[in-house]
N, CA, C and O atoms as CSV, one atom per row, in Angstrom:
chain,resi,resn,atom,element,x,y,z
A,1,UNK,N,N,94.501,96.639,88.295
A,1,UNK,CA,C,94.976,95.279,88.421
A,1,UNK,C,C,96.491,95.235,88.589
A,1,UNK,O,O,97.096,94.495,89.365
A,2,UNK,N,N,97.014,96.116,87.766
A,2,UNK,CA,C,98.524,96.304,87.909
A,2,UNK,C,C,98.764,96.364,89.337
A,2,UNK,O,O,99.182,95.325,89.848
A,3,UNK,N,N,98.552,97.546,90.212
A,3,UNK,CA,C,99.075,97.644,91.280
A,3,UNK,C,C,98.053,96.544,92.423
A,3,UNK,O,O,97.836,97.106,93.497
A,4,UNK,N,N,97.607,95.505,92.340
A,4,UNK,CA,C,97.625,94.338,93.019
A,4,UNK,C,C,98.415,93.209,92.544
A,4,UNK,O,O,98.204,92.075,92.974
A,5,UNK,N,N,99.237,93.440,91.751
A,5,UNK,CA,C,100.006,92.346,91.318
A,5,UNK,C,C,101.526,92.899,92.579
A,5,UNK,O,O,102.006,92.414,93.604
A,6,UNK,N,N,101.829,94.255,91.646
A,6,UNK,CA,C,102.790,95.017,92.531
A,6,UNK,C,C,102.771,94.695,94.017
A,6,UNK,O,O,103.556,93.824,94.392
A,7,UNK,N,N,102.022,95.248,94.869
A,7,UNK,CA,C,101.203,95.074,95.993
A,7,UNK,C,C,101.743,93.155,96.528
A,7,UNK,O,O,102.470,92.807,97.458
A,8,UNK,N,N,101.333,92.675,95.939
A,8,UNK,CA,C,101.532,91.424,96.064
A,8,UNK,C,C,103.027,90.937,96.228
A,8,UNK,O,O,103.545,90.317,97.157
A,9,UNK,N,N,103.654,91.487,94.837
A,9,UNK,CA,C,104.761,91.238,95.322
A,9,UNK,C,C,105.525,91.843,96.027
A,9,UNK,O,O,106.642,91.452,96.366
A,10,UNK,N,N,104.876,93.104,96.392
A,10,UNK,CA,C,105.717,93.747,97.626
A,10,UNK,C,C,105.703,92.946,99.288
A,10,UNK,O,O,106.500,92.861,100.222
A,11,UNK,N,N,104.356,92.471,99.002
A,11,UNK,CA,C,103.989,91.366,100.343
A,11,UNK,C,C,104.916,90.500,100.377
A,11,UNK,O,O,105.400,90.412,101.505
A,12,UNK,N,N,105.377,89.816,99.616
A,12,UNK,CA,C,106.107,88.400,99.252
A,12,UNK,C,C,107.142,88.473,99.809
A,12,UNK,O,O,107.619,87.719,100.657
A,13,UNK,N,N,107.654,89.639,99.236
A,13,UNK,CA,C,109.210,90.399,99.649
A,13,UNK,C,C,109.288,90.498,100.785
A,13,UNK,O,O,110.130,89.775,101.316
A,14,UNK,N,N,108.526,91.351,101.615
A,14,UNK,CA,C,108.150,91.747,102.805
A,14,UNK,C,C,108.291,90.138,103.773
A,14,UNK,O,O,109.084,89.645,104.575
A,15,UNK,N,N,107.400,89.876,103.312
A,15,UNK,CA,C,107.217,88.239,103.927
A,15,UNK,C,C,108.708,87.301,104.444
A,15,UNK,O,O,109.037,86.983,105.587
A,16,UNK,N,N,109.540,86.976,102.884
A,16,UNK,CA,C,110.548,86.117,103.093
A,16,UNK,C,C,111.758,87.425,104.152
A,16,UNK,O,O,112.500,87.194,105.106
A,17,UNK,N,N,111.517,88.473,103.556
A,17,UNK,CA,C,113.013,89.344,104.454
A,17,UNK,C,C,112.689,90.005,106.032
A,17,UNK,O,O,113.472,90.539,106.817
A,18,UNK,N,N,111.013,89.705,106.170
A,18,UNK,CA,C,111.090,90.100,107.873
A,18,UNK,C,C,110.069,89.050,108.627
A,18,UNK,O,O,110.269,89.060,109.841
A,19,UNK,N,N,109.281,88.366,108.318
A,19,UNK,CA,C,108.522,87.599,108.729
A,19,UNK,C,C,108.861,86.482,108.745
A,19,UNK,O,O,108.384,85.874,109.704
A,20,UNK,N,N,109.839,85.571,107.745
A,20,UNK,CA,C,110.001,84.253,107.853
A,20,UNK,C,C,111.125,84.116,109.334
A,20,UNK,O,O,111.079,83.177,110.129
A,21,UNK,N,N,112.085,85.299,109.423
A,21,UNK,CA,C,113.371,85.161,110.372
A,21,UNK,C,C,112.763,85.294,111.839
A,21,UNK,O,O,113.317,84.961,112.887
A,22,UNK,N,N,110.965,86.091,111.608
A,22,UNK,CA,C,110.513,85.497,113.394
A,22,UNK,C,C,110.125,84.598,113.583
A,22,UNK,O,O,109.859,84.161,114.703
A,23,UNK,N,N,109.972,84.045,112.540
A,23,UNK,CA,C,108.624,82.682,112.414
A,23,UNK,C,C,110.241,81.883,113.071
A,23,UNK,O,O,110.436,81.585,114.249
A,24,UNK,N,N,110.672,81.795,112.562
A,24,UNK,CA,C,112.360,80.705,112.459
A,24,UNK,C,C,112.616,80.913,113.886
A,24,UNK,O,O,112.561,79.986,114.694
A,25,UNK,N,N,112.975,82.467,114.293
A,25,UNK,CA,C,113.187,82.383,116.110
A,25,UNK,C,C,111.774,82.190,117.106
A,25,UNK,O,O,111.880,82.492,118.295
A,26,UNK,N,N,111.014,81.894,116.800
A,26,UNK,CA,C,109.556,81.475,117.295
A,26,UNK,C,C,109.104,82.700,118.277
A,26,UNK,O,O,108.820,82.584,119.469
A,27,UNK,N,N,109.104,83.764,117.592
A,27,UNK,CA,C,108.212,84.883,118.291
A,27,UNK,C,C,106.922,85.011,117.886
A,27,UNK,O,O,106.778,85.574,116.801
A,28,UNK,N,N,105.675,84.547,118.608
A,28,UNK,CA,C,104.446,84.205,118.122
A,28,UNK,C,C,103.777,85.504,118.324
A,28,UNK,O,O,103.004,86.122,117.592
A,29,UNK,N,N,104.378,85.841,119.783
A,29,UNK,CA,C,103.124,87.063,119.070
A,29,UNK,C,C,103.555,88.334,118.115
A,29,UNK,O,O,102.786,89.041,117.464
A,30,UNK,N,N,105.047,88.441,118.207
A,30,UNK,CA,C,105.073,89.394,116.836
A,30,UNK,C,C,104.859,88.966,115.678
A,30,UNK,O,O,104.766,89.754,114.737
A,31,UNK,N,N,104.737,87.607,115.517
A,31,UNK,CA,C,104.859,87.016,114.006
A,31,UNK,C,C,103.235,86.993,113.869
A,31,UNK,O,O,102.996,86.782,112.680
A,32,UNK,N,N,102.094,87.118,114.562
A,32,UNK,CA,C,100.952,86.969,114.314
A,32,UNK,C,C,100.338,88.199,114.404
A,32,UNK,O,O,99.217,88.405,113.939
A,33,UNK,N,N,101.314,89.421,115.241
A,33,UNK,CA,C,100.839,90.570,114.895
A,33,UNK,C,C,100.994,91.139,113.200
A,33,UNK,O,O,100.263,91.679,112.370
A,34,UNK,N,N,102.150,90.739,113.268
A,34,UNK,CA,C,102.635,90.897,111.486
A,34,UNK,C,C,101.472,90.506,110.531
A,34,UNK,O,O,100.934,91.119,109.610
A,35,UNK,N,N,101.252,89.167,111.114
A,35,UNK,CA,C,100.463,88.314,110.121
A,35,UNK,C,C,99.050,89.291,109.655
A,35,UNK,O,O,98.646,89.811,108.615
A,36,UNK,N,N,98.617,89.193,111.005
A,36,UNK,CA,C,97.205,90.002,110.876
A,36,UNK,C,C,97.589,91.816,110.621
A,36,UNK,O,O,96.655,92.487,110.183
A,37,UNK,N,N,98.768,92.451,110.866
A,37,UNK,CA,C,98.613,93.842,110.079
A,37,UNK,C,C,98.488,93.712,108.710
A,37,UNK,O,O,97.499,94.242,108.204
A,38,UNK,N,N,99.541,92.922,107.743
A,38,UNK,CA,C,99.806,92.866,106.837
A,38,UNK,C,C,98.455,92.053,105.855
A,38,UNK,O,O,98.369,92.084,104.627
A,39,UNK,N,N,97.548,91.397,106.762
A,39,UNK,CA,C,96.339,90.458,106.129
A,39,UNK,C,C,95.676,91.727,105.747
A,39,UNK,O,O,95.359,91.991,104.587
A,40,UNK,N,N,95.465,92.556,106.832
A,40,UNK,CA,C,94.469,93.617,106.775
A,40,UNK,C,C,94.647,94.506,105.781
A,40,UNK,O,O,93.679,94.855,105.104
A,41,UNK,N,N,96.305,95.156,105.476
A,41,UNK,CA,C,96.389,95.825,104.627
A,41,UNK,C,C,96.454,95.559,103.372
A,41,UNK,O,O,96.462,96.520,102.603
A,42,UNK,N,N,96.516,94.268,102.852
A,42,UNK,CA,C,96.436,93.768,101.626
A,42,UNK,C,C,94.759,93.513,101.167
A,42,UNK,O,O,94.323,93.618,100.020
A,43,UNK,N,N,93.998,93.165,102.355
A,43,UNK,CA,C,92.744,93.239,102.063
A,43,UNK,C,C,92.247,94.565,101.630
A,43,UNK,O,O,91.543,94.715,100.631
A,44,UNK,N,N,92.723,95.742,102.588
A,44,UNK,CA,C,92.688,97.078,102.077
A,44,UNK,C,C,92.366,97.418,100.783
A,44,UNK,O,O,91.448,97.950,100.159
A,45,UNK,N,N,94.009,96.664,100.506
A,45,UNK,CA,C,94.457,97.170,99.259
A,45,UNK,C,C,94.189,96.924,97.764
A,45,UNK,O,O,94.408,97.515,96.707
A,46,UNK,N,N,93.378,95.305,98.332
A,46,UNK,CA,C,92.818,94.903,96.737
A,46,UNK,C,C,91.570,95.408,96.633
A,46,UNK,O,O,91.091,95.734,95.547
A,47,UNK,N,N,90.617,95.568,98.349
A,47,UNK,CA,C,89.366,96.410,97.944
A,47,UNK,C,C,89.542,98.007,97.080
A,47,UNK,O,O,88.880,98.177,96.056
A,48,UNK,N,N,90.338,98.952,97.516
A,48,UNK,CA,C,90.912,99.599,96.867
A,48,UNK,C,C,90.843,99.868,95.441
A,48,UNK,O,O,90.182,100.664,94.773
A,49,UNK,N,N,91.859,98.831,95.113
A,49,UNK,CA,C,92.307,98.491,93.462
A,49,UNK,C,C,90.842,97.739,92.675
A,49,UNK,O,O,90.857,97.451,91.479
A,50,UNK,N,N,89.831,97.535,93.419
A,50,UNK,CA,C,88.712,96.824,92.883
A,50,UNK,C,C,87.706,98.195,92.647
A,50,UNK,O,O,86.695,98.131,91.947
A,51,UNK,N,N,88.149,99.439,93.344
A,51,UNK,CA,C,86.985,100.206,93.155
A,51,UNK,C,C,85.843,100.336,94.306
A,51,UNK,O,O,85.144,101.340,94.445
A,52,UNK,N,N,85.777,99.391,94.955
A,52,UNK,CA,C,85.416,99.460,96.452
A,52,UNK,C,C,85.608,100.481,97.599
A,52,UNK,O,O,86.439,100.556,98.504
A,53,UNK,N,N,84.475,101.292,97.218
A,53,UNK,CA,C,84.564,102.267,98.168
A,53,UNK,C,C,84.448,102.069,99.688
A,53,UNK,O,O,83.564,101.386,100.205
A,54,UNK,N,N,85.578,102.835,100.483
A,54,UNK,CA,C,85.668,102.203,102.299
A,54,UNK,C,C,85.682,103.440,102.814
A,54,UNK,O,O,86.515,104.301,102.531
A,55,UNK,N,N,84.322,103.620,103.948
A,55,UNK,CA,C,84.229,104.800,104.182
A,55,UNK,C,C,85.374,104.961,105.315
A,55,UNK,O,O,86.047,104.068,105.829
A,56,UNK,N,N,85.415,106.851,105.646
A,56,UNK,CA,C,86.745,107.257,105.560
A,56,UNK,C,C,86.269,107.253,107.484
A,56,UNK,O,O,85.148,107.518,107.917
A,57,UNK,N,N,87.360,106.916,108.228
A,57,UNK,CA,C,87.351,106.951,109.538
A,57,UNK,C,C,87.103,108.130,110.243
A,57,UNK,O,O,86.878,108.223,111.450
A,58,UNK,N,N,87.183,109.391,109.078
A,58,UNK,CA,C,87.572,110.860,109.689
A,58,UNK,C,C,86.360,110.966,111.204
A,58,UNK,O,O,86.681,111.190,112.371
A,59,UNK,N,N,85.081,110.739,110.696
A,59,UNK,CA,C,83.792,111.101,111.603
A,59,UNK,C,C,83.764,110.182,112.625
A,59,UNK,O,O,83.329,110.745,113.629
A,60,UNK,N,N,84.002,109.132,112.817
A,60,UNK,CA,C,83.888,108.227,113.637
A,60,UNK,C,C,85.270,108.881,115.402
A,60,UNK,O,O,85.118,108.929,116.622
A,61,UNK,N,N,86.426,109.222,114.430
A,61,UNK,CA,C,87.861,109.298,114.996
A,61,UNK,C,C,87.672,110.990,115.812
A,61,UNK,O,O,88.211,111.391,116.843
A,62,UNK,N,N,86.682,111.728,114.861
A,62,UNK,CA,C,86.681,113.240,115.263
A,62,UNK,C,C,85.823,113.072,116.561
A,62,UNK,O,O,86.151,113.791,117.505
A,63,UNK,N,N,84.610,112.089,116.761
A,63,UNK,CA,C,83.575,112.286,117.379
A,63,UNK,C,C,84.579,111.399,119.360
A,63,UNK,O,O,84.471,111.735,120.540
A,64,UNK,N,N,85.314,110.387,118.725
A,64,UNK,CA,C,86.011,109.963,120.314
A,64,UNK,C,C,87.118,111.117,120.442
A,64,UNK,O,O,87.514,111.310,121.592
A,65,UNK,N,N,87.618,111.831,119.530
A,65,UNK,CA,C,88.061,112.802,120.264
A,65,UNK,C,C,87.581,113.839,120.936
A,65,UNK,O,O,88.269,114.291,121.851
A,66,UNK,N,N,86.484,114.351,120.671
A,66,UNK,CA,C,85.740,115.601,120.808
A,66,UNK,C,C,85.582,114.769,122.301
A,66,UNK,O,O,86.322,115.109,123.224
A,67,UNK,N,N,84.659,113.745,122.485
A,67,UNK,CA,C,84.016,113.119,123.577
A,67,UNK,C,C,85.287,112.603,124.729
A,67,UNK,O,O,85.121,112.255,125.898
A,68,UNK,N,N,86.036,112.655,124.276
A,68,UNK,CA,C,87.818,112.494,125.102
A,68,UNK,C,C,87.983,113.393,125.987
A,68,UNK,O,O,87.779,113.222,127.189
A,69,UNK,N,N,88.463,114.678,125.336
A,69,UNK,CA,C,89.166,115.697,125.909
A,69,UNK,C,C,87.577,116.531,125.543
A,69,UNK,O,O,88.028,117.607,125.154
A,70,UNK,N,N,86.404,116.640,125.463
A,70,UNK,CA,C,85.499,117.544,125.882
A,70,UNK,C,C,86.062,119.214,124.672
A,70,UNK,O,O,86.213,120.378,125.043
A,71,UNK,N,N,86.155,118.887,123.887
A,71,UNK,CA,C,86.543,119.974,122.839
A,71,UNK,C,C,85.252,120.818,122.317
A,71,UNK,O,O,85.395,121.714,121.485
């Protein structure tokens, strides 16, 4: 629980010192790329801290490479 509080307020931080100054110069699509990296990784991060196991990308990532370059 601790480190979703942390977590949180690392977002916050994050938020007012790089996200509010694009929102202010109206860059939409970096400010909505932001939006949605940072949604995702906080979702991550409380599944995470909940004990929520997320299976690991390794097999999925090995199998388009193999099928890529023919390895």
């Amino acid at each position: 629980m601790l480190f979703v509080v942390i977590f949180t307020i690392a977002c916050i931080i994050y938020i007012i010192n790089d996200i509010v100054p694009i929102f202010e110069k109206k860059e939409w699509k970096l400010f909505w790329t932001y939006i949605v990296v940072m949604g995702f990784a906080y979702v991550l991060a409380v599944m995470i801290a909940f004990g929520i196991k997320i299976p690991s990308p390794a097999g999925p990532l090995k199998m388009i490479v193999t099928m890529i370059f023919r390895i």
